[in-house]
ROPA-16661 format. One record per residue: residue in one letter; x, y, z of N, C-alpha, C in turn. Coordinates in pm, whole numbers. Layout:
<rs>
(r 'a' (X Y Z) (X Y Z) (X Y Z));
...
</rs>
This chain:
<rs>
(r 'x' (3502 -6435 3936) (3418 -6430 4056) (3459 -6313 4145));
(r 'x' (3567 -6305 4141) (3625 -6187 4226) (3603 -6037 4205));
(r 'x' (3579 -6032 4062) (3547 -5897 3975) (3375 -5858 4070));
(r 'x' (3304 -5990 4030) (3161 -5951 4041) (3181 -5939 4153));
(r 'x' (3209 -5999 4273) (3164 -5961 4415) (3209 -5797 4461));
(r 'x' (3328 -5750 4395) (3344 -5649 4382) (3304 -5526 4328));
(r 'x' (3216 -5562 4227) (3136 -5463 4157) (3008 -5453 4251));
(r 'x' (2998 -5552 4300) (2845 -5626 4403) (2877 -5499 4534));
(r 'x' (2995 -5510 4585) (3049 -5401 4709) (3022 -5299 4675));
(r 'x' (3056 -5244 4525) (3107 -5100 4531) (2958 -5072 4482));
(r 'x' (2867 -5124 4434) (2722 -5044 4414) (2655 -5078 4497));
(r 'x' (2664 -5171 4625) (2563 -5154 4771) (2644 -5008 4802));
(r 'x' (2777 -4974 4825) (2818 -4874 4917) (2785 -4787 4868));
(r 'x' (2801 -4750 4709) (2706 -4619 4642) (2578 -4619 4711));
(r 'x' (2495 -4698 4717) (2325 -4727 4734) (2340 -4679 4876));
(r 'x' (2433 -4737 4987) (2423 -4676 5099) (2428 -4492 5130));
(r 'x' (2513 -4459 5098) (2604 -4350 5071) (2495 -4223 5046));
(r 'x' (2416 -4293 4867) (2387 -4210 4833) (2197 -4161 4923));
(r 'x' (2162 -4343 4988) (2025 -4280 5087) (2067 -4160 5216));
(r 'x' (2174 -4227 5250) (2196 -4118 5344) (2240 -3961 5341));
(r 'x' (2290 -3921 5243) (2340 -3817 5212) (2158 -3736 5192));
(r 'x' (2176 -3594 5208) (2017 -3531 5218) (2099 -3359 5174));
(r 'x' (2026 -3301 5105) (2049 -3172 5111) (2059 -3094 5226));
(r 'x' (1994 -3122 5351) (1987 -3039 5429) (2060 -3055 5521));
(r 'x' (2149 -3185 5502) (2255 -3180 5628) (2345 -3333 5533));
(r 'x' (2482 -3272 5521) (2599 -3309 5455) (2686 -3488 5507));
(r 'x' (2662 -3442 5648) (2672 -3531 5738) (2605 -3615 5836));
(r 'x' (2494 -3660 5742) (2392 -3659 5884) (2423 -3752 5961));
(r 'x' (2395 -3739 6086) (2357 -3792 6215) (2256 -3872 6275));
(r 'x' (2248 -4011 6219) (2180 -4112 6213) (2106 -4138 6325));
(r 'x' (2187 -4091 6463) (2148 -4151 6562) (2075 -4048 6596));
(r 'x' (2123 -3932 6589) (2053 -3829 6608) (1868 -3831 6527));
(r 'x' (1865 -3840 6461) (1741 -3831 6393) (1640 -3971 6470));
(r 'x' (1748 -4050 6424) (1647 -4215 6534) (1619 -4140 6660));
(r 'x' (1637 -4041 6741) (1605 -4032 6837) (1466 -3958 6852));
(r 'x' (1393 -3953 6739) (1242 -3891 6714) (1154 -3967 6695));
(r 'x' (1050 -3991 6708) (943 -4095 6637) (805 -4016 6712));
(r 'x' (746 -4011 6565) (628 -3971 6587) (506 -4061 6614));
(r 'x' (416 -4042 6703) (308 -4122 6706) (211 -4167 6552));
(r 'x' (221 -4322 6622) (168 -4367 6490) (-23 -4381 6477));
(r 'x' (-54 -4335 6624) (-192 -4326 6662) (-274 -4186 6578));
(r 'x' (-367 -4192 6500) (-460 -4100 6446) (-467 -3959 6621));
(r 'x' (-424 -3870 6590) (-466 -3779 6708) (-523 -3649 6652));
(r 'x' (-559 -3569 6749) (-631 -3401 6686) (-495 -3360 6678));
(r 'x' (-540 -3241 6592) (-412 -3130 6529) (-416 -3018 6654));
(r 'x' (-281 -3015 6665) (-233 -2886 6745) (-273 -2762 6662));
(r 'x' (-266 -2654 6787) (-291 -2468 6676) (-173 -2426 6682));
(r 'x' (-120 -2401 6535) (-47 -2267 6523) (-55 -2131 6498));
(r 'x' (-17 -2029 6591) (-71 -1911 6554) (30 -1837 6548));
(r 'x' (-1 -1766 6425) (163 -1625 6373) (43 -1560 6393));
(r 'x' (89 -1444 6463) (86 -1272 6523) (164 -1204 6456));
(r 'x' (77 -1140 6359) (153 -974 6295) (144 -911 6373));
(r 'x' (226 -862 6474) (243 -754 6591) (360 -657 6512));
(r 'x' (346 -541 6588) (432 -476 6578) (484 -388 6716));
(r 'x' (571 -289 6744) (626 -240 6859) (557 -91 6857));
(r 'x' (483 -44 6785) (418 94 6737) (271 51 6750));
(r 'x' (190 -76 6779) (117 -78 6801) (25 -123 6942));
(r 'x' (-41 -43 7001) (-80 -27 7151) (-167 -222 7120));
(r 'x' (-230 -200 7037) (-351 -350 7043) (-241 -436 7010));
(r 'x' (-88 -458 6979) (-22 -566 7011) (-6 -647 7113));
(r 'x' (-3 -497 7190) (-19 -562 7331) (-129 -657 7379));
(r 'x' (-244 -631 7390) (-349 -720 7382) (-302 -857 7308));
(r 'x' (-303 -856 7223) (-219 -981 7156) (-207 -1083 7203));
(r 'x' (-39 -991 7225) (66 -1060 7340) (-28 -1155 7425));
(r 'x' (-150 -1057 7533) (-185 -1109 7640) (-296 -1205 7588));
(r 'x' (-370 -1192 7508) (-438 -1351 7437) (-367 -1460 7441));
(r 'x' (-225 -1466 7363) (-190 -1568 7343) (-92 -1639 7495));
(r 'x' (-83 -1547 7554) (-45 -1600 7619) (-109 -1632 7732));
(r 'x' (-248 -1634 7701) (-377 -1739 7819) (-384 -1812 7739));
(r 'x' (-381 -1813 7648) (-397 -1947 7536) (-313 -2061 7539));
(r 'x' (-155 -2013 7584) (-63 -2074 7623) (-107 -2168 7759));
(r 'x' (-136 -2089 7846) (-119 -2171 7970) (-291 -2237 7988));
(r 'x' (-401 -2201 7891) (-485 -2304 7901) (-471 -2421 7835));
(r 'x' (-379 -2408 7739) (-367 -2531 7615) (-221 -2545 7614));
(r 'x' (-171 -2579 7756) (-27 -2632 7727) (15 -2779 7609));
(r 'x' (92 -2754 7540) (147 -2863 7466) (29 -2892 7327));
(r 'x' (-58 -2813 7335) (-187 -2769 7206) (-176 -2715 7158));
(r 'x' (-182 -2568 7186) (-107 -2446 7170) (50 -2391 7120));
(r 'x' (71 -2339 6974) (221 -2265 6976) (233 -2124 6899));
(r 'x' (236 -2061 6948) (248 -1925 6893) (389 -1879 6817));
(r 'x' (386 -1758 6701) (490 -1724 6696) (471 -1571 6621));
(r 'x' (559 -1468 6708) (520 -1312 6709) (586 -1316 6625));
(r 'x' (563 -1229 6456) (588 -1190 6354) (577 -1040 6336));
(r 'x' (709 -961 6399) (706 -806 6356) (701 -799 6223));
(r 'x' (653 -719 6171) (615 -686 6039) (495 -576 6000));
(r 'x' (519 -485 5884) (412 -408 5858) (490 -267 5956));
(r 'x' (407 -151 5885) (464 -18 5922) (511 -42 6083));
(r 'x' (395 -54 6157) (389 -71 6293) (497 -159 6392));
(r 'x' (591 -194 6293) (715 -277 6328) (794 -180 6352));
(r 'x' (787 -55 6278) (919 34 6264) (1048 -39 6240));
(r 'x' (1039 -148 6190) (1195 -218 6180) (1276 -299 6294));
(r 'x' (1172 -311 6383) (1221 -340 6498) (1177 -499 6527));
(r 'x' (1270 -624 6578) (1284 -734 6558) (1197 -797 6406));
(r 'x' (1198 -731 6298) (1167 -811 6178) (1265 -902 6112));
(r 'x' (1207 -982 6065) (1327 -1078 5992) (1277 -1054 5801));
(r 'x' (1358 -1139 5727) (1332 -1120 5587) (1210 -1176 5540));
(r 'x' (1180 -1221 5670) (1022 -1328 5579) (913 -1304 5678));
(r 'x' (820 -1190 5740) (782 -1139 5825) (699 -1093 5660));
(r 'x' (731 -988 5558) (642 -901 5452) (549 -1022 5362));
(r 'x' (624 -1139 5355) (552 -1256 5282) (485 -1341 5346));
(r 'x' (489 -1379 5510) (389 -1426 5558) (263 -1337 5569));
(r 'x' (279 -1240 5602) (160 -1112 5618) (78 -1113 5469));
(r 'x' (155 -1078 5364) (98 -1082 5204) (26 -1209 5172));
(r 'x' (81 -1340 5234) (-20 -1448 5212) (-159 -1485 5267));
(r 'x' (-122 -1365 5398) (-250 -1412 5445) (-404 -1241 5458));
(r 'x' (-309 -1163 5394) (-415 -1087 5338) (-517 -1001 5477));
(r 'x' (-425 -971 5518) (-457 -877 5682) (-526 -751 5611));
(r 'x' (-588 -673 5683) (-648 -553 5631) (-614 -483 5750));
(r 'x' (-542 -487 5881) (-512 -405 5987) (-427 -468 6053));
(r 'x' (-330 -391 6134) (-251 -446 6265) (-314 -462 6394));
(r 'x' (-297 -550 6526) (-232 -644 6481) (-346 -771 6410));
(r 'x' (-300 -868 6363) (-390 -997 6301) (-298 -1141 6320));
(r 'x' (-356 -1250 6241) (-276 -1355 6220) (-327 -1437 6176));
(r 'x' (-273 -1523 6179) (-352 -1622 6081) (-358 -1750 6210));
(r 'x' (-448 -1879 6191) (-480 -1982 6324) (-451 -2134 6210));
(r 'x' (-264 -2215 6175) (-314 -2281 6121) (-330 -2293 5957));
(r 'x' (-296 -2133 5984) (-316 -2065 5814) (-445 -2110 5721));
(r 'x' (-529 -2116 5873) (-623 -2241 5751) (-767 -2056 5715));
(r 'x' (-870 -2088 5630) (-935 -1976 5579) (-1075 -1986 5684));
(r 'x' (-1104 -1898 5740) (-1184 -1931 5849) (-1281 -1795 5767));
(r 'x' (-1401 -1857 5737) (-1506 -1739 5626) (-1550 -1635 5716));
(r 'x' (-1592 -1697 5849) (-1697 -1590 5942) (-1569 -1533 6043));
(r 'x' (-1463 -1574 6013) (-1338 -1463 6079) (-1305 -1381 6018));
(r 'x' (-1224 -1434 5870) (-1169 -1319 5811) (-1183 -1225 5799));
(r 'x' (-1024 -1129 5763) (-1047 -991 5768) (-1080 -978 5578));
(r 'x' (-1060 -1075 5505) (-1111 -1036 5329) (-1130 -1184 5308));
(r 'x' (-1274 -1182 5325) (-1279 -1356 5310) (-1342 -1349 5133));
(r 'x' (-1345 -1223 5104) (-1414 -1205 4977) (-1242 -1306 4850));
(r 'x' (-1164 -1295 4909) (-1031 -1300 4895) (-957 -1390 4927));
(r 'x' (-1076 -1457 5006) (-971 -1610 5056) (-912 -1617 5163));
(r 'x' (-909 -1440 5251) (-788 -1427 5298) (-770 -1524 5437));
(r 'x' (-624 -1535 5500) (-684 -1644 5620) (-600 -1563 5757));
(r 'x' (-622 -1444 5739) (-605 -1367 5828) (-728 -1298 5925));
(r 'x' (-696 -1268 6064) (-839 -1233 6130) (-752 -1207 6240));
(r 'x' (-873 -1123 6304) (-842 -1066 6388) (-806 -1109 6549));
(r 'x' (-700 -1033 6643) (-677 -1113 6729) (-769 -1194 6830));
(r 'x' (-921 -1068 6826) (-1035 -1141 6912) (-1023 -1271 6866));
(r 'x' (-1029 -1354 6759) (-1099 -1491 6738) (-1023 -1550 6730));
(r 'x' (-864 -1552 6790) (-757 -1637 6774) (-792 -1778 6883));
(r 'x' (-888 -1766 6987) (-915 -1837 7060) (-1026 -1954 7019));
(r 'x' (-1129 -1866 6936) (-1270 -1919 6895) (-1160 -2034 6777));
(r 'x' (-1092 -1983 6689) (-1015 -2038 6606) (-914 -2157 6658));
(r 'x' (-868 -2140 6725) (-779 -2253 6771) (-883 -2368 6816));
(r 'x' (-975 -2335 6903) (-1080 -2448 6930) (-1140 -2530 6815));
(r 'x' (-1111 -2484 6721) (-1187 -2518 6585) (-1086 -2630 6581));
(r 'x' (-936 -2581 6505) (-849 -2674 6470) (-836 -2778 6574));
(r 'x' (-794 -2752 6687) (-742 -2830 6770) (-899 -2991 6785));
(r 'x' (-993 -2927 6738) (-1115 -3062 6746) (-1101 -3134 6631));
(r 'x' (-990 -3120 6507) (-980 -3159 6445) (-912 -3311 6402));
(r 'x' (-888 -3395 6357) (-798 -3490 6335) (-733 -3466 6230));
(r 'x' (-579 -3469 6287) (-484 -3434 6186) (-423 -3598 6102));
(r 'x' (-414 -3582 5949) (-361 -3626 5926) (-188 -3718 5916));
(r 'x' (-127 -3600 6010) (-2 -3685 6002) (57 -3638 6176));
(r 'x' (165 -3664 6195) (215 -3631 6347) (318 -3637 6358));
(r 'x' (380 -3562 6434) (530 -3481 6421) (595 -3508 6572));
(r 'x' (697 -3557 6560) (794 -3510 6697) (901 -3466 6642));
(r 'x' (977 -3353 6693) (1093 -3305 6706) (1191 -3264 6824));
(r 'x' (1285 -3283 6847) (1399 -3217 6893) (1523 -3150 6832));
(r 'x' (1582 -3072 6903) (1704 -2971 6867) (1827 -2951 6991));
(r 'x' (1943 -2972 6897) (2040 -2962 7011) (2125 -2830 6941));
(r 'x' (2186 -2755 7014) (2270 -2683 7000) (2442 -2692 7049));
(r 'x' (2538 -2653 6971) (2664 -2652 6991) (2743 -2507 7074));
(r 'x' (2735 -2469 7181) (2710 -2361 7148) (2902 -2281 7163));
(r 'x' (2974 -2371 7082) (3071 -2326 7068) (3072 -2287 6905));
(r 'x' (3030 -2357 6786) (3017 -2314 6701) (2893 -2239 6664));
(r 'x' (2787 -2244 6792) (2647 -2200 6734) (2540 -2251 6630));
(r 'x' (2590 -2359 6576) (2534 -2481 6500) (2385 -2545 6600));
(r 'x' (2276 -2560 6538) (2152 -2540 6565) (2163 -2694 6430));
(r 'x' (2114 -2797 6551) (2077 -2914 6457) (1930 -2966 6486));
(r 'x' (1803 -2979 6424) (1653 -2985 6485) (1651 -3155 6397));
(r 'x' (1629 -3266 6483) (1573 -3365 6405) (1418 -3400 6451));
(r 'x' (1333 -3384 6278) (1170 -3405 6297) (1127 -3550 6237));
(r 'x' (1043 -3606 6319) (996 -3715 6248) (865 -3708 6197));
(r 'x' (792 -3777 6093) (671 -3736 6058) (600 -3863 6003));
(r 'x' (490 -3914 6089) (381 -4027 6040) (273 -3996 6009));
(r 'x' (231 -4002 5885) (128 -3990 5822) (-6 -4109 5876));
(r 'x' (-87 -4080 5931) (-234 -4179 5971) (-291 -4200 5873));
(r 'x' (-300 -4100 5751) (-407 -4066 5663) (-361 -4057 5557));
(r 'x' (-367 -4108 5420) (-303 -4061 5305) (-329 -3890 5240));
(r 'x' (-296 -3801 5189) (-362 -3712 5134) (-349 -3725 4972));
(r 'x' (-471 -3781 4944) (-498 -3790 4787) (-513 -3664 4687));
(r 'x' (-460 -3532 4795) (-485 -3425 4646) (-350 -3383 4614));
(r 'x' (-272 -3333 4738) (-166 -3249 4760) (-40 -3370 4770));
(r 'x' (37 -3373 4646) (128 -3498 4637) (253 -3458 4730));
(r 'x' (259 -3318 4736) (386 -3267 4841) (326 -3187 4901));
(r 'x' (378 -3190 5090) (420 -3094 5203) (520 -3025 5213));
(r 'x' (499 -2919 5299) (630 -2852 5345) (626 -2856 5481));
(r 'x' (760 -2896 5530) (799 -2916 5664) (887 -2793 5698));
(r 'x' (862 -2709 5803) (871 -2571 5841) (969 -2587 6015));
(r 'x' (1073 -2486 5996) (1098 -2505 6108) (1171 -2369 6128));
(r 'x' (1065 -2330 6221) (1116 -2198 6287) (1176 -2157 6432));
(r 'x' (1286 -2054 6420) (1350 -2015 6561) (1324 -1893 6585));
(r 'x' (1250 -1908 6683) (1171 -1834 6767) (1273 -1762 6930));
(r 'x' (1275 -1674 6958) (1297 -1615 7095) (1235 -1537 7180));
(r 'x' (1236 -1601 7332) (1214 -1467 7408) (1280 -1411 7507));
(r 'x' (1219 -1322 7622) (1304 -1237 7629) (1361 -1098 7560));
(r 'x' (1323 -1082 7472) (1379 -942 7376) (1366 -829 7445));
(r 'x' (1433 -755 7539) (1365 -646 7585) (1366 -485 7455));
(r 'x' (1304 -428 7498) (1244 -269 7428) (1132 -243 7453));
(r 'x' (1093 -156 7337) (985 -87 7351) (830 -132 7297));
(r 'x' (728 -115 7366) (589 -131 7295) (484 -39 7338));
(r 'x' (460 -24 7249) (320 118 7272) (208 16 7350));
(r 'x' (172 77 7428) (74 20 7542) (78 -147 7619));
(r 'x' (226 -126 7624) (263 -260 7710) (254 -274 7881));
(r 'x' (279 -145 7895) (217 -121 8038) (120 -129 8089));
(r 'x' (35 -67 8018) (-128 -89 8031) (-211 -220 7988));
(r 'x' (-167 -243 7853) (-267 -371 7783) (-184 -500 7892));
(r 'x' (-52 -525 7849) (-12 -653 7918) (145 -594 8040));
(r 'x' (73 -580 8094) (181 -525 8232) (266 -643 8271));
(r 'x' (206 -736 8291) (353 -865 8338) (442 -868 8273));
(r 'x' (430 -817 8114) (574 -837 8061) (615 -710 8080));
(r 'x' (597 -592 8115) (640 -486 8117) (748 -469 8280));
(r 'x' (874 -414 8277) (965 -359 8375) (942 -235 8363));
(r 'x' (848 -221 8475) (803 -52 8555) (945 4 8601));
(r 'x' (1037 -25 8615) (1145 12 8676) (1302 95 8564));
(r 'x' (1263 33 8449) (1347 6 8339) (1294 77 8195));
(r 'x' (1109 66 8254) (1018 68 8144) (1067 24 7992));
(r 'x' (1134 -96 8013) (1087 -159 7903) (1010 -304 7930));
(r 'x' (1003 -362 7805) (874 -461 7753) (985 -561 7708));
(r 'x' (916 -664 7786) (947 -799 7752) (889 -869 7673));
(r 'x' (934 -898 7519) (897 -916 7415) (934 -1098 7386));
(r 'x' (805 -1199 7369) (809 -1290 7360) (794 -1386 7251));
(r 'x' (817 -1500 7201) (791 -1588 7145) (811 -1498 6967));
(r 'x' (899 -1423 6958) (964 -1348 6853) (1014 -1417 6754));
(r 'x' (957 -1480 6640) (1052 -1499 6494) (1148 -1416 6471));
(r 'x' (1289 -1517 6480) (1432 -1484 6465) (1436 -1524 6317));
(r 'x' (1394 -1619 6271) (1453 -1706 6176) (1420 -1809 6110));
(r 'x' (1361 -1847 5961) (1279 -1978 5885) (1414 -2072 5879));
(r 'x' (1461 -2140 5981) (1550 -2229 5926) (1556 -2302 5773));
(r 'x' (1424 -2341 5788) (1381 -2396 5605) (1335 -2340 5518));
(r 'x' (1343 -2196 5524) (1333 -2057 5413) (1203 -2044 5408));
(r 'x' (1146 -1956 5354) (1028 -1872 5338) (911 -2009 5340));
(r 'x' (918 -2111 5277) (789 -2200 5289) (783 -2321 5310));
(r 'x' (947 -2326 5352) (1003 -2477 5395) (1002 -2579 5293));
(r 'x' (1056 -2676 5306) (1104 -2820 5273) (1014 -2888 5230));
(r 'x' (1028 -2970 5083) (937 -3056 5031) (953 -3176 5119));
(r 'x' (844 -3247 5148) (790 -3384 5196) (690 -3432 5153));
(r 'x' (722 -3572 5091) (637 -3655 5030) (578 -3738 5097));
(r 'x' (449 -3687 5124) (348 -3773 5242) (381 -3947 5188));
(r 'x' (346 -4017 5291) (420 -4156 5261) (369 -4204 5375));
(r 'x' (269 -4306 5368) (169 -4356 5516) (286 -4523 5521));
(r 'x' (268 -4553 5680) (333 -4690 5724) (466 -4657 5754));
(r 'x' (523 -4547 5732) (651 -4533 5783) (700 -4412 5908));
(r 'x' (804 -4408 5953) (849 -4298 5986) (940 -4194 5902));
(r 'x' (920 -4096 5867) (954 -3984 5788) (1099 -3914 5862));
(r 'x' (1143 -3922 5844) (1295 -3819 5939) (1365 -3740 5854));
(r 'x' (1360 -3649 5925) (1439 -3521 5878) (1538 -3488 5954));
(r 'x' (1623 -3432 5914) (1751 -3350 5992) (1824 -3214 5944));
(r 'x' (1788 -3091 5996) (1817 -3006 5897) (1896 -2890 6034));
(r 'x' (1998 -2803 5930) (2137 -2739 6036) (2089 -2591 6004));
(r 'x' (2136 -2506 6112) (2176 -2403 6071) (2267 -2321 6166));
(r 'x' (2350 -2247 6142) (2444 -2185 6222) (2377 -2069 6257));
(r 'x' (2370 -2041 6391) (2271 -1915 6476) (2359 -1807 6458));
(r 'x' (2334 -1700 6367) (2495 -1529 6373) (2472 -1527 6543));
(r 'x' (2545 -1415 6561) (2537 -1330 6710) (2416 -1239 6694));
(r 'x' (2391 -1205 6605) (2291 -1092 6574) (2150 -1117 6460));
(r 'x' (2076 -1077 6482) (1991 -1087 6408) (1925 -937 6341));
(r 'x' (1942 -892 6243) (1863 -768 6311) (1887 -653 6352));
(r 'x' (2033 -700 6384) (2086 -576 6487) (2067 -589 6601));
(r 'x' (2029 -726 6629) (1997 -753 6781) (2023 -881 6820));
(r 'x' (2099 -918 6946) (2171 -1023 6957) (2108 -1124 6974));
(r 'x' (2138 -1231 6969) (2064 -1383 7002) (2123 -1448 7089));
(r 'x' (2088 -1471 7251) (2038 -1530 7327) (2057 -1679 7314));
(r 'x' (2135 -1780 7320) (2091 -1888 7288) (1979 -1957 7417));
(r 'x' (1988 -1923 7488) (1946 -1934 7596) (1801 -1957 7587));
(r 'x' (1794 -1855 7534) (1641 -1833 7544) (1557 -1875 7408));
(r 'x' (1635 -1927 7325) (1589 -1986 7143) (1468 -2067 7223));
(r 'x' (1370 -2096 7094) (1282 -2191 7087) (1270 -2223 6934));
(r 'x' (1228 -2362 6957) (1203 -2403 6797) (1075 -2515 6735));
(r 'x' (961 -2460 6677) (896 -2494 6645) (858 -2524 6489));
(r 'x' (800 -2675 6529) (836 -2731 6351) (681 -2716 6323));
(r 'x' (640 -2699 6232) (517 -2750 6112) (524 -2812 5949));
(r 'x' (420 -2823 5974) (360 -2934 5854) (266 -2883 5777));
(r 'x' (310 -2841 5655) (153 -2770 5597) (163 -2806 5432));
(r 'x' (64 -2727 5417) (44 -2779 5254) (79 -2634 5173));
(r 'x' (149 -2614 5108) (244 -2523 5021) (260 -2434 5120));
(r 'x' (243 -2297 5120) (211 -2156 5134) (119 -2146 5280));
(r 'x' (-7 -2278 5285) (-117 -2215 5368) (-73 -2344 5416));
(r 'x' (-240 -2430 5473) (-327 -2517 5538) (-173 -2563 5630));
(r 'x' (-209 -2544 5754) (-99 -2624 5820) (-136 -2765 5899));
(r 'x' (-56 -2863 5887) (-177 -3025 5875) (-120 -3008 6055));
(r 'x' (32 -2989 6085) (7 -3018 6232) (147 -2912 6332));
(r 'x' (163 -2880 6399) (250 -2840 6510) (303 -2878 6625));
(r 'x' (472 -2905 6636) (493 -2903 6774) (620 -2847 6810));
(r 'x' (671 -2863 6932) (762 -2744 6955) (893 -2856 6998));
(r 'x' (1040 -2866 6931) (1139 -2925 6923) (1202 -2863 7103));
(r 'x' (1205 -2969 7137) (1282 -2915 7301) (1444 -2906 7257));
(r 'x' (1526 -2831 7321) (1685 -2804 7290) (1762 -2801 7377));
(r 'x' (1837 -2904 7360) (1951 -2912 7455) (2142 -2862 7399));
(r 'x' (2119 -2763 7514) (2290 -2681 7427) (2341 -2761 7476));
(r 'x' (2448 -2797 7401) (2558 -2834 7439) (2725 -2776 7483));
(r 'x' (2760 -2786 7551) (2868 -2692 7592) (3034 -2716 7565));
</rs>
């Protein structure tokens, strides 16, 4: 009797052990992640919008200043994220995955982006092509689209930072309303974003002057992709309706990015939900508390 109750211990504690353990974090932090829960109510989908901008291009500027009326008409609807990339970057705040978001979505000019990543026919810049890139005029007409939408699943996140080791921990939760009967896996996306960047932009003075220092003449460069915490197309998730979904995933912030320092200060971090490569099902933005 003594054998079995003991064999009985040691394969619950495997069974424990082995649910909790996750690739993306070694140690996880139980309590930490319980501290997310996504709404279990059917709601509309938030817009995400990546901006291929670059610092060589004057109509970035414009951009800039779209999205950021877009911002303050559609607080907490609305999340943007500036993607240098393409000649017009000159190399300046790009990261390694800036040439493969642009290639997926099949731009034919600077600046563009995609709304959502979803394929919008009477926007696109190569709809002959699928492509789900368009131009910055209709980033607005486009977001109105998604955002009337009902999203299938719903996301809360938060992120705390250490900022003695620089350790960046984001826990997302994710409830599915809706089953999706085609696409058996998601990818859950979580990007760090900054602003603040000061330098240079060709017609930042003129197109969007508030971010510009007349004094300094440089340009205050915003809502900047630093970094895919969950790599180029993010993290498999297996849609799964009636539950809460939790994730917990780490990464250690360098001093530099780029050649250019990072701010913890000023980080932001926004998670999504999409289906491989494209269709993004929903967006929201992880609030962060450093810790000291």
């Amino acid at each position: 009797m003594k054998k079995r109750y003991t064999l009985f211990a040691a394969t619950l504690l495997a069974a424990i052990v082995f649910v909790s353990c996750t690739k993306d974090d070694d140690k996880p932090d139980t309590s930490f992640a319980a501290s997310v829960t996504a709404s279990t109510m059917p709601q509309e989908k938030n817009a995400l919008v990546e901006h291929f901008t670059g610092v060589q291009s004057e109509q970035s500027a414009i951009g800039h200043r779209i999205l950021n009326g877009l911002l303050v008409t559609h607080p907490g609807r609305i999340f943007c994220i500036n993607i240098n990339t393409g000649y017009y970057s000159n190399g300046v705040f790009t990261t390694e995955f800036g040439t493969e978001l642009a290639v997926n979505s099949q731009p034919t000019d600077y600046p563009s982006g995609t709304v959502n990543r979803h394929f919008f026919g009477m926007y696109s810049m190569d709809s002959i092509n699928g492509g789900t890139a368009i131009p910055i005029t209709y980033f607005a007409n486009a977001a109105d689209i998604i955002m009337g939408q009902t999203a299938i699943a719903n996301l809360d996140a938060k992120a705390k930072i250490d900022s003695s080791t620089r350790e960046l921990s984001v826990a997302v939760a994710i409830y599915y309303t809706e089953m999706d009967t085609v696409n058996p896996t998601h990818k859950l996306n979580v990007a760090l974003i900054e602003d603040s960047l000061w330098g240079r932009q060709e017609g930042g003075s003129t197109q969007n002057p508030t971010q510009f220092d007349f004094d300094n003449s440089q340009y205050c460069h915003k809502h900047v992709l630093r970094h895919l915490v969950t790599g180029q197309w993010g993290v498999d998730i297996i849609p799964t309706t009636g539950r809460q979904i939790r994730k917990v995933v780490k990464y250690t912030i360098p001093d530099q990015i780029s050649g250019v320092d990072v701010n913890l200060k000023h980080l932001k971090v926004i998670t999504f939900l999409a289906v491989d490569k494209d269709e993004v099902i929903n967006v929201c933005e992880a609030p962060i508390v450093i810790n000291q």
